[in-house]
MINU-827575 format. One line per 8 residues: number of its first residue (from 1); for each residue x, y, z of C-alpha. Coordinates in Angstrom, 1 decimal. Layout:
BEGIN
NUM> X,Y,Z | ...
This chain:
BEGIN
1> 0.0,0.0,0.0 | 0.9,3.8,-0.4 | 1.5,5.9,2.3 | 2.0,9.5,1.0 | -0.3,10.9,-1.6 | 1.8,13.0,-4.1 | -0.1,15.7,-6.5 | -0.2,13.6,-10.0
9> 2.8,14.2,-12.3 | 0.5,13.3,-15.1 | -2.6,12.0,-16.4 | -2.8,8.9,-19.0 | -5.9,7.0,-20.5 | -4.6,3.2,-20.0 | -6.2,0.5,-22.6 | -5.7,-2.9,-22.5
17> -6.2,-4.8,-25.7 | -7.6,-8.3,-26.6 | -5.2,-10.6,-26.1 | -5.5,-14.3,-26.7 | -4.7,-14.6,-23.1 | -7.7,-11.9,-21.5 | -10.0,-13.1,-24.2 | -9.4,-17.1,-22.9
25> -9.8,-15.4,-19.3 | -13.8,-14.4,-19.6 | -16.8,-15.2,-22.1 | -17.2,-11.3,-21.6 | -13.1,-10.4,-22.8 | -14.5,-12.4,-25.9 | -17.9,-10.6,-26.4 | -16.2,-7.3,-25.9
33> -13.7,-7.7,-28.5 | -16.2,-9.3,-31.0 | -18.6,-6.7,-30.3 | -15.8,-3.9,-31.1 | -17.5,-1.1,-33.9 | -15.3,-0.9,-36.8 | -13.0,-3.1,-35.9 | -9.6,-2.7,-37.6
41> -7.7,-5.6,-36.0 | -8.2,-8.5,-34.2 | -6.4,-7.0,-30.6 | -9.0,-3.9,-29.8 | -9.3,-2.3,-27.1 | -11.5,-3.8,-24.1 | -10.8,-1.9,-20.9 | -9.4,1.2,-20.0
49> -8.7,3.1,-16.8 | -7.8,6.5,-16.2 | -4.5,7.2,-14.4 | -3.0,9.6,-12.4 | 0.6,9.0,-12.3 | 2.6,9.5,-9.3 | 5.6,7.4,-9.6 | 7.2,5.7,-12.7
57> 10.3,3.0,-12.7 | 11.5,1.2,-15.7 | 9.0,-1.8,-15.0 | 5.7,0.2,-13.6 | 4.1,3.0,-13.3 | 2.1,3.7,-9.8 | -1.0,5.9,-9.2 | -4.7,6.6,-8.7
65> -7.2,5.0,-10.5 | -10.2,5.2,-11.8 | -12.5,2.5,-13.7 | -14.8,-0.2,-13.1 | -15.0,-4.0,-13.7 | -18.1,-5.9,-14.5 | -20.6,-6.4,-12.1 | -18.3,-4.2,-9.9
73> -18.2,-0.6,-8.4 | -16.5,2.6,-9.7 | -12.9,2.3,-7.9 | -10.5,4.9,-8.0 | -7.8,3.5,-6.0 | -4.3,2.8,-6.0 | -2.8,0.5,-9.0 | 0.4,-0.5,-10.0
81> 0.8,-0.6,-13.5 | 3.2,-3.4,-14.4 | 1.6,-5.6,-17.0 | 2.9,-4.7,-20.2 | 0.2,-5.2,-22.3 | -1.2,-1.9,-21.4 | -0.8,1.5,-23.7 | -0.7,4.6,-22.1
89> -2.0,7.7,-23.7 | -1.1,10.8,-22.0 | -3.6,13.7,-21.6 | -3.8,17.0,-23.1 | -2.4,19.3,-20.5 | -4.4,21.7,-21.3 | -6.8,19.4,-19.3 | -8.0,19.9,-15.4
97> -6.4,17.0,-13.7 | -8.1,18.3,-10.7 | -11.7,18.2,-12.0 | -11.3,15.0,-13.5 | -10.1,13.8,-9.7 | -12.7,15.0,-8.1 | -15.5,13.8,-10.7 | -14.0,10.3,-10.1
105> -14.3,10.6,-6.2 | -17.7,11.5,-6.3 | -18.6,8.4,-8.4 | -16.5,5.7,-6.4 | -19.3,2.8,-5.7 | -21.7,3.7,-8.3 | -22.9,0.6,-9.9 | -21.9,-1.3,-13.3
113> -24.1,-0.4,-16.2 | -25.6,-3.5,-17.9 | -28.2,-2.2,-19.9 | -25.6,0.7,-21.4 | -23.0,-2.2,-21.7 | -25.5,-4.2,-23.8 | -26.6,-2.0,-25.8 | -24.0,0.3,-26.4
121> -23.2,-1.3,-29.8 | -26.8,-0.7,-30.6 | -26.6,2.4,-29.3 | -24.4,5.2,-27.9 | -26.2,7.3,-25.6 | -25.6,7.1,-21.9 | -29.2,5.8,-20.2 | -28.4,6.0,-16.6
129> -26.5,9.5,-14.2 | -25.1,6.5,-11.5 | -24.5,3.4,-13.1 | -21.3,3.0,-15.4 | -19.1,0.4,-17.7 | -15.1,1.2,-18.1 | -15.0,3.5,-20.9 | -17.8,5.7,-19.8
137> -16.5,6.6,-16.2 | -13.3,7.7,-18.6 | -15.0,9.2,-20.5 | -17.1,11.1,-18.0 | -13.7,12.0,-15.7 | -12.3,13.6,-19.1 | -15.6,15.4,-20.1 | -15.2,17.0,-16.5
145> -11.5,17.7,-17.2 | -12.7,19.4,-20.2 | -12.0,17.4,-23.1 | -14.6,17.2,-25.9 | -15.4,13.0,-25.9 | -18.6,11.2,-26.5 | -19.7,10.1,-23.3 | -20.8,6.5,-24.0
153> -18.3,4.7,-26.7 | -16.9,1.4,-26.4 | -13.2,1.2,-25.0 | -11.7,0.6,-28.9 | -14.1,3.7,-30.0 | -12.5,5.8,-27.0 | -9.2,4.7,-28.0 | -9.8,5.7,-31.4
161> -11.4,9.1,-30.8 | -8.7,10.4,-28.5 | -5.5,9.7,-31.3 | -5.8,13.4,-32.0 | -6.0,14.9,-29.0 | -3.9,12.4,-26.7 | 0.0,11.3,-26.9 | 1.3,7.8,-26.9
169> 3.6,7.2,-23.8 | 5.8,4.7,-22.9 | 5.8,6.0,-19.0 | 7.3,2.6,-18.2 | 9.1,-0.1,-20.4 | 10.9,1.5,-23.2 | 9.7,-2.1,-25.1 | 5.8,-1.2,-25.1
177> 4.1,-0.7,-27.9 | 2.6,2.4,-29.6 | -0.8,2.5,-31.3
């Protein structure tokens, strides 16, 4: 566990793709990357977390976070970064690291959002104020930090939809991969 609580040095969206390993893990790692609009290759994008970074070494990166698992509760706890399967997009810095904080706090516990989950695909409008899935608690922390982001996309469409406005990063292991 942490025991001081540094001001974040940055602020990164995290995705995790489909690998044949996640998607062998859960039924629902499988659906999720199936169900990925416009699908350009056969790894999306099927979580994502956002980070505030407060510490980096060559083989993690530590900080807040802030997602939500299925069937789970909006966390924004500490994480340690180390698998390396994850990209790291770093945020515009133009962008209030503070608001998106604080909109995070105020939704830890909400609920997971099955209906917006299941019919996200179908379609992309957010039907509930409390109740989240992964890329939508994003989405909604970098809405309050000021980006301009649809609020409901799948992970893959967030991933895609913040190339222009985001960096790659490599805050970790110089070996990762940039997409």
């Amino acid at each position: 566990m942490f025991t001081s609580q540094p001001e974040p040095v940055d602020m990164y969206i995290c995705f995790l793709p489909a690998s044949e390993s996640l998607k062998n893990t859960h039924v629902l790692n499988r659906l999720a990357a199936y169900m990925t609009p416009g699908k350009t290759n056969d790894r999306p994008m099927i979580h994502t977390e956002l980070l505030f970074a407060e510490q980096t070494t060559s083989n993690e990166i530590i900080g807040k976070s802030c997602s939500i698992h299925y069937n789970g509760t909006v966390f924004f706890s500490n994480k340690r970064f180390s698998r390396s399967e994850w990209h790291f997009r770093l945020c515009n810095k133009n962008w209030d690291i503070q608001k998106a904080e604080l909109f995070c706090e105020q939704h830890v516990g909400d609920k997971f959002n099955h209906i917006g989950y299941y019919t996200q695909p179908l379609c992309n409008t957010r039907v509930s104020t409390n109740r989240w899935f992964c890329s939508e608690i994003v989405a909604g922390a970098l809405r309050a930090a000021g980006a301009d982001v649809e609020e409901c996309l799948h992970p893959n469409a967030l991933f895609e939809s913040l190339k222009n406005c985001t960096v790659p990063s490599c805050p970790k292991n110089p070996g990762l991969n940039f997409l």
